[in-house]
C-alpha distance (Angstrom), angle and dihedral (degrees) to the residues before:
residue distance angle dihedral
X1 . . .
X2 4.08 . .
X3 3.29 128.5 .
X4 3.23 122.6 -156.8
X5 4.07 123.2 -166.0
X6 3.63 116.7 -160.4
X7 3.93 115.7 -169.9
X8 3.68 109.1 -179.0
X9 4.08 134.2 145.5
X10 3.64 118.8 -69.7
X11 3.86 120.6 -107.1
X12 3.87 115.4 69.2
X13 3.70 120.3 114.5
X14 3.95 135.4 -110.8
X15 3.67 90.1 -102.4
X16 3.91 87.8 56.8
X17 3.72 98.7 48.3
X18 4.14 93.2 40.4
X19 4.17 74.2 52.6
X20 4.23 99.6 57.3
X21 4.29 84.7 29.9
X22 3.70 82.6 66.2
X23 3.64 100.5 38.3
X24 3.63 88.4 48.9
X25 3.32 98.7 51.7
X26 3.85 92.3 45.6
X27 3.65 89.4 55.5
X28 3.97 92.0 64.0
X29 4.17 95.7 37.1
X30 4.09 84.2 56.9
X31 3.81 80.8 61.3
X32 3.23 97.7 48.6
X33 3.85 112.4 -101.4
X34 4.08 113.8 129.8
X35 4.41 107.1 -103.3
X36 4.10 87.9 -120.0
X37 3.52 95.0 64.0
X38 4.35 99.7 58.1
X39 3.34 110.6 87.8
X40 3.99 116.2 -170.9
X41 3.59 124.2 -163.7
X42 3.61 115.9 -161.1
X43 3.90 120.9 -171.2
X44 3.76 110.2 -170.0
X45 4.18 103.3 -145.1
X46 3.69 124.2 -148.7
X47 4.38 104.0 -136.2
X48 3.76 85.9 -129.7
X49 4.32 83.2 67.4
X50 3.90 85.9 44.2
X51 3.55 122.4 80.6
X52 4.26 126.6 173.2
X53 4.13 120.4 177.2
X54 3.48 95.2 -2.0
X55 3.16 105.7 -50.9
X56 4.05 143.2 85.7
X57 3.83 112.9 -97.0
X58 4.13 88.5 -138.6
X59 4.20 75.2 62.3
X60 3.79 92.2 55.9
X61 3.64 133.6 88.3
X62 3.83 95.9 -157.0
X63 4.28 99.5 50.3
């Protein structure tokens, strides 16, 4: 059974995380392991909780 653990920046809608759920999953039935057994965790982080060379990514102008 895989797990996979997605940590990405908060803000993109349902549609767009039902979108890379399915593409995900996909991914791992093209290798042969059955769709009900992937199980994807996604955790939606705020910038403020993200930081990168020192510094917050809600500080930079790049994140």
């Amino acid at each position: 059974m895989p797990v996979v653990v997605v940590d990405m920046f908060e803000g993109r809608t349902v549609d767009q995380k039902k979108q890379l759920v399915e593409g995900i999953t996909a991914a791992f039935v093209k290798i042969g392991v059955p769709a009900e057994a992937v199980h994807i965790i996604l955790n939606d982080v705020p910038k403020h909780n993200w930081g990168t060379g020192g510094k917050l990514s809600s500080e930079s102008k790049t994140s």
